[in-house]
C-alpha positions as CSV (number, residue, x, y, z in Angstrom):
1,X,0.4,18.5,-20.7
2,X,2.9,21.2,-19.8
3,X,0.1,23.3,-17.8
4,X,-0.4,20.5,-15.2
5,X,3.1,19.3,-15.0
6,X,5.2,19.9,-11.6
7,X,1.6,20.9,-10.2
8,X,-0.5,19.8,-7.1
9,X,-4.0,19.5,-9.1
10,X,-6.8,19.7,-6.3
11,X,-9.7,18.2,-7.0
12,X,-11.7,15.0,-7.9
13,X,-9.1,12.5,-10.1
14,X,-12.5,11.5,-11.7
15,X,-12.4,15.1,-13.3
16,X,-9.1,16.1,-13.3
17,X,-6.9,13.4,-15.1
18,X,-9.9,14.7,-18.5
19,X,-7.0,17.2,-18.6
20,X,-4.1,15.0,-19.8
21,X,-4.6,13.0,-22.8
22,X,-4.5,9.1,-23.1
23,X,-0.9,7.5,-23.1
24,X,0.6,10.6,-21.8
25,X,2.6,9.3,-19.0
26,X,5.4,7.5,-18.6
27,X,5.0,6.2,-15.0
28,X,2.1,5.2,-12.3
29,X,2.6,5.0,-8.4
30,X,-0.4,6.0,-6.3
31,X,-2.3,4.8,-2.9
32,X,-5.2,5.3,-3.9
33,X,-8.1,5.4,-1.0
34,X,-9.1,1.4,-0.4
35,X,-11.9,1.5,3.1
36,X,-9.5,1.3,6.0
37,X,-9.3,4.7,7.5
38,X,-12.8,6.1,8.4
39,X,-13.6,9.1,9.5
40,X,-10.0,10.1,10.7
41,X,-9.4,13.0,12.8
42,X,-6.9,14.7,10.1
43,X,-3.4,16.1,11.8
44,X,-0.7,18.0,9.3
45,X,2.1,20.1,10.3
46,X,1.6,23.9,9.0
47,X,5.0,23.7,8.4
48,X,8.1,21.6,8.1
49,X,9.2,21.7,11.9
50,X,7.3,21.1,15.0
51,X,4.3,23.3,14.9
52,X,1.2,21.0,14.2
53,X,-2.8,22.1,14.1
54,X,-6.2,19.7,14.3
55,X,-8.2,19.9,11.6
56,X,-12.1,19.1,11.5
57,X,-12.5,15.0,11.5
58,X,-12.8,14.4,7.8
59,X,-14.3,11.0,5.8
60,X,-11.4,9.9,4.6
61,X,-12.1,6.9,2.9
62,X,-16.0,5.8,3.1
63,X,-17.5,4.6,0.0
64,X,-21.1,4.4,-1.3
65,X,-20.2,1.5,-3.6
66,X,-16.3,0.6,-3.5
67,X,-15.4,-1.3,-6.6
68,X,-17.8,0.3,-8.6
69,X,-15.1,3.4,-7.5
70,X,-12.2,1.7,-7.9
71,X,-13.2,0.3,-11.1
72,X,-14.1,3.7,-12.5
73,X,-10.6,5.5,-11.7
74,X,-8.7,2.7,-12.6
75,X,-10.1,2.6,-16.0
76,X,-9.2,6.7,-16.6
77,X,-6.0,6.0,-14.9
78,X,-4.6,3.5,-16.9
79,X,-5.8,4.8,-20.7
80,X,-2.7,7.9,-19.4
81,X,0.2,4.7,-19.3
82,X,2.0,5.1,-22.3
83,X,2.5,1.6,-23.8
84,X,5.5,-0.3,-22.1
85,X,5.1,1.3,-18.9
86,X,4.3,0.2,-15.4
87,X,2.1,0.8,-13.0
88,X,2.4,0.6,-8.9
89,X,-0.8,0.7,-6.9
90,X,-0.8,0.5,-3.1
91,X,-3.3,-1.8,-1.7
92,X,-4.9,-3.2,1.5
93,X,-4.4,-7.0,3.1
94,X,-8.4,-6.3,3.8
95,X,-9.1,-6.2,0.6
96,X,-6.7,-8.4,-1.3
97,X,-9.2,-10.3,-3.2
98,X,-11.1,-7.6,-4.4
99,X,-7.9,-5.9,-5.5
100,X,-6.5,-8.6,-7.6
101,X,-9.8,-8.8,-9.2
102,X,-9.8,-5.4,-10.3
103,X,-6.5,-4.6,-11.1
104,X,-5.5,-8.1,-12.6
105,X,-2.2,-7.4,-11.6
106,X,1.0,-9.1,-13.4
107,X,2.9,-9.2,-9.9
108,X,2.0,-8.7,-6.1
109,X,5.1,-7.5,-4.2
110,X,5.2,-6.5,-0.6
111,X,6.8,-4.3,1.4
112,X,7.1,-5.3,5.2
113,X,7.8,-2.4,7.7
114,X,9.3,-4.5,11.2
115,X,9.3,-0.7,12.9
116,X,5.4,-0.6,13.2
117,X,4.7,-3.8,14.2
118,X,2.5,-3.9,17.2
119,X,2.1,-7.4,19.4
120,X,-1.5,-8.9,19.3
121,X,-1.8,-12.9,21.2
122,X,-4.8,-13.2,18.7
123,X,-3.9,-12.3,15.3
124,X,-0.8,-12.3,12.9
125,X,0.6,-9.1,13.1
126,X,0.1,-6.3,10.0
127,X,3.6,-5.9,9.4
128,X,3.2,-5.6,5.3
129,X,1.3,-3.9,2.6
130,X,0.9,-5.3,-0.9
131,X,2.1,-3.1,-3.9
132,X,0.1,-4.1,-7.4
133,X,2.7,-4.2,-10.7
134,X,0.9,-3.6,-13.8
135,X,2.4,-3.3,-16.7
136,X,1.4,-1.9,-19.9
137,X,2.6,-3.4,-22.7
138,X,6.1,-5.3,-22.3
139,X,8.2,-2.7,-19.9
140,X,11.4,-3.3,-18.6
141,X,13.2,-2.6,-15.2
142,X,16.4,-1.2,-14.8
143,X,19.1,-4.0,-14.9
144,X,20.2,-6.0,-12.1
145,X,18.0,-8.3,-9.6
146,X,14.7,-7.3,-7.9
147,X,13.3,-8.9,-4.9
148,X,9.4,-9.1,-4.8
149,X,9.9,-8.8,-0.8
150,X,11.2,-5.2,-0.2
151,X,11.7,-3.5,3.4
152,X,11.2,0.2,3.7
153,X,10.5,1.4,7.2
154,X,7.1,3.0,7.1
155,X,7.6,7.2,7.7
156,X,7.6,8.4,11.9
157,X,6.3,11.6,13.1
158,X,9.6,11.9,15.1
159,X,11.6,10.8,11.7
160,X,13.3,13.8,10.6
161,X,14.6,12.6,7.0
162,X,10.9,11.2,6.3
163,X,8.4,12.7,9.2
164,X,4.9,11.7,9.1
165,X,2.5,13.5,8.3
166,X,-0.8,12.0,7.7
167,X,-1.9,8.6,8.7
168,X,-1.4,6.3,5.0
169,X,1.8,7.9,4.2
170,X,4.5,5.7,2.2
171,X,8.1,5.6,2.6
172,X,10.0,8.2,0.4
173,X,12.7,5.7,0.4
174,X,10.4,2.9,-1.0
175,X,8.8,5.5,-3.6
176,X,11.7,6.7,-4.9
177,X,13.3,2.9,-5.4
178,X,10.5,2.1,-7.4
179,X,10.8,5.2,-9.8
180,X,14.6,4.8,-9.9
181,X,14.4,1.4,-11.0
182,X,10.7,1.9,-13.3
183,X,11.8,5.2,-14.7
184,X,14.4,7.3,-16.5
185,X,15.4,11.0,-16.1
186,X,12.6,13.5,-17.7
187,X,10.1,11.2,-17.3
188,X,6.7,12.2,-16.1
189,X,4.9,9.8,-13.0
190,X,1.2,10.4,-12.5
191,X,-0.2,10.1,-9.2
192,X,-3.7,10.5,-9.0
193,X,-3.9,10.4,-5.4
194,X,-1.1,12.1,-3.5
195,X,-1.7,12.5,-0.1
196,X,1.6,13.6,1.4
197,X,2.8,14.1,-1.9
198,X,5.6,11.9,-1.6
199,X,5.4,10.7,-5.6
200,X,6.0,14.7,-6.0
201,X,8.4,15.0,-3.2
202,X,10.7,11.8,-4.6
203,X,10.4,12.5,-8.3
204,X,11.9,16.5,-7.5
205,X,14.8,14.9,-6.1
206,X,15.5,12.1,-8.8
207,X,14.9,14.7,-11.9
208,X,11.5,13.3,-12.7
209,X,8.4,15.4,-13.6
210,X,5.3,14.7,-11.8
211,X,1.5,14.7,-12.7
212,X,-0.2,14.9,-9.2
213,X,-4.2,15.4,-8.1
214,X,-5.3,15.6,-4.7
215,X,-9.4,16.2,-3.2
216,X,-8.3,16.9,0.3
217,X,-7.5,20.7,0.4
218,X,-5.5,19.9,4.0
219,X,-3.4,17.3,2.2
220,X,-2.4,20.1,-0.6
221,X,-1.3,22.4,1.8
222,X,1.5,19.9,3.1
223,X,2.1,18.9,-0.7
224,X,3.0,22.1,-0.9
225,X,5.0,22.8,2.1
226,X,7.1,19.7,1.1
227,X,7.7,20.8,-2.4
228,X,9.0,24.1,-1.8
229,X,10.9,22.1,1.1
230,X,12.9,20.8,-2.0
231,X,13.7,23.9,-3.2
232,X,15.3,25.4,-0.3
C-alpha cells in the first residue's frame, strides 16, 4: 500500500487497483467515465495561471460495450472498501436506470449547480447530477443532519479558488464535504478515476491520504500541477 499512496497512478484502473489489496481503503469518491462526452477536443492549463495549450481531440468516453465496463470496474473497486465504509460514485441523468441497476445504490443524492444552467423552451434544464451512496457494511456519517439535495457550484474556467480545467470536473467544495463528513484524518480515499484530480487535490488539504489512477496522460499532467499547487 505505502508505494502507491499520495501517488497519481497512470494507467488502466482495470490493471492498476491489482496493486492494492482487497479491503484496503477506507473511502470511495470517483466520476468514473459514463458515455456523455465523445470525442472531446481536450483543453488543460500547462500551468496554474493563464497559459492554456490544445491537445489532439481524444475519445474520452466511447465504449465498446458500456455496462459490461462498468460492471467490471465496479466489481475491483468495491472488493478495496474496507467493511463499514462508503462509497460515492458520480453518475449521468442519461443513464440513471442503468446506473441504479449496476450499482444498487443505498441512496441517490443530487447536487444541483443553478450557475450553469442554460435556458432551452423544449426541455427541462440539466441543472443536477446524481451522486450514488454505497455503503459497505453499516458506516456512519459524521454527526449532525445531511441533506440528500446539496448545492455546490460546478468549477469556472475564470473561478480562481476552483478554475476549470477539463470538461467533467467536480466542485472541490462538494468533494471535500463529502470526505469531511465520510472520513476521518489519516484515512486513505481511492479514486480510480481522477481526472482533475480533485479527490487528490481535496484530501491534501483535509489530511487525508489518497489512492488515485488516471489513463489520460494529459489529465496527470494537471494532477500534478495541482498537487504541487498544495505544496507551495
Amino acid at each position: 500500500m505505502d508505494e502507491v499512496l499520495n501517488k497519481v497512478l497512470q494507467g488502466d484502473c482495470l490493471v492498476e487497483l491489482l496493486k492494492l489489496t482487497d479491503e484496503s481503503v477506507d473511502l470511495i469518491i470517483t466520476d468514473p467515465p459514463y458515455g456523455v462526452v465523445k470525442n472531446e477536443r481536450v483543453m488543460f492549463y500547462s500551468n496554474l495561471k493563464n497559459r492554456v495549450e490544445k491537445n489532439s481531440v481524444v475519445d474520452y468516453d466511447s465504449f465498446v460495450d458500456f455496462r459490461k465496463f462498468t460492471e467490471s470496474w465496479f466489481e475491483l473497486v468495491f472488493r478495496k472498501l474496507k467493511k463499514d465504509s462508503f462509497m460515492y460514485v458520480f453518475w449521468s441523468q442519461k443513464y440513471l436506470d442503468l446506473g441504479i441497476s449496476v450499482f444498487h445504490p443505498n441512496r441517490v443524492i443530487i447536487n444541483h449547480y443553478p450557475n450553469s444552467m442554460v435556458a432551452n423552451p423544449n426541455h427541462f434544464i440539466y441543472d443536477y447530477e446524481p451522486i450514488f451512496v454505497i455503503e459497505k457494511g453499516r458506516p456512519k456519517l459524521s454527526k449532525g443532519k445531511h441533506s440528500s439535495v446539496l448545492r455546490f457550484v460546478k468549477p469556472q474556467s475564470n473561478f480562481k479558488k476552483d478554475k476549470l480545467y477539463i470538461p467533467t470536473q467536480k466542485s472541490l467544495d462538494l468533494v471535500r464535504y463529502l470526505i469531511s463528513i465520510s472520513s476521518k484524518k489519516n484515512d486513505v480515499v481511492l479514486d480510480c478515476f481522477m481526472g482533475a484530480g480533485t479527490v487528490a487535490v481535496a484530501c491534501k488539504q483535509l489530511d487525508r491520504r489518497f489512492v488515485g489512477v488516471e489513463k489520460n496522460p494529459y489529465y496527470c499532467e494537471i494532477i500534478q500541477r495541482r498537487l504541487d499547487e498544495q505544496d507551495k
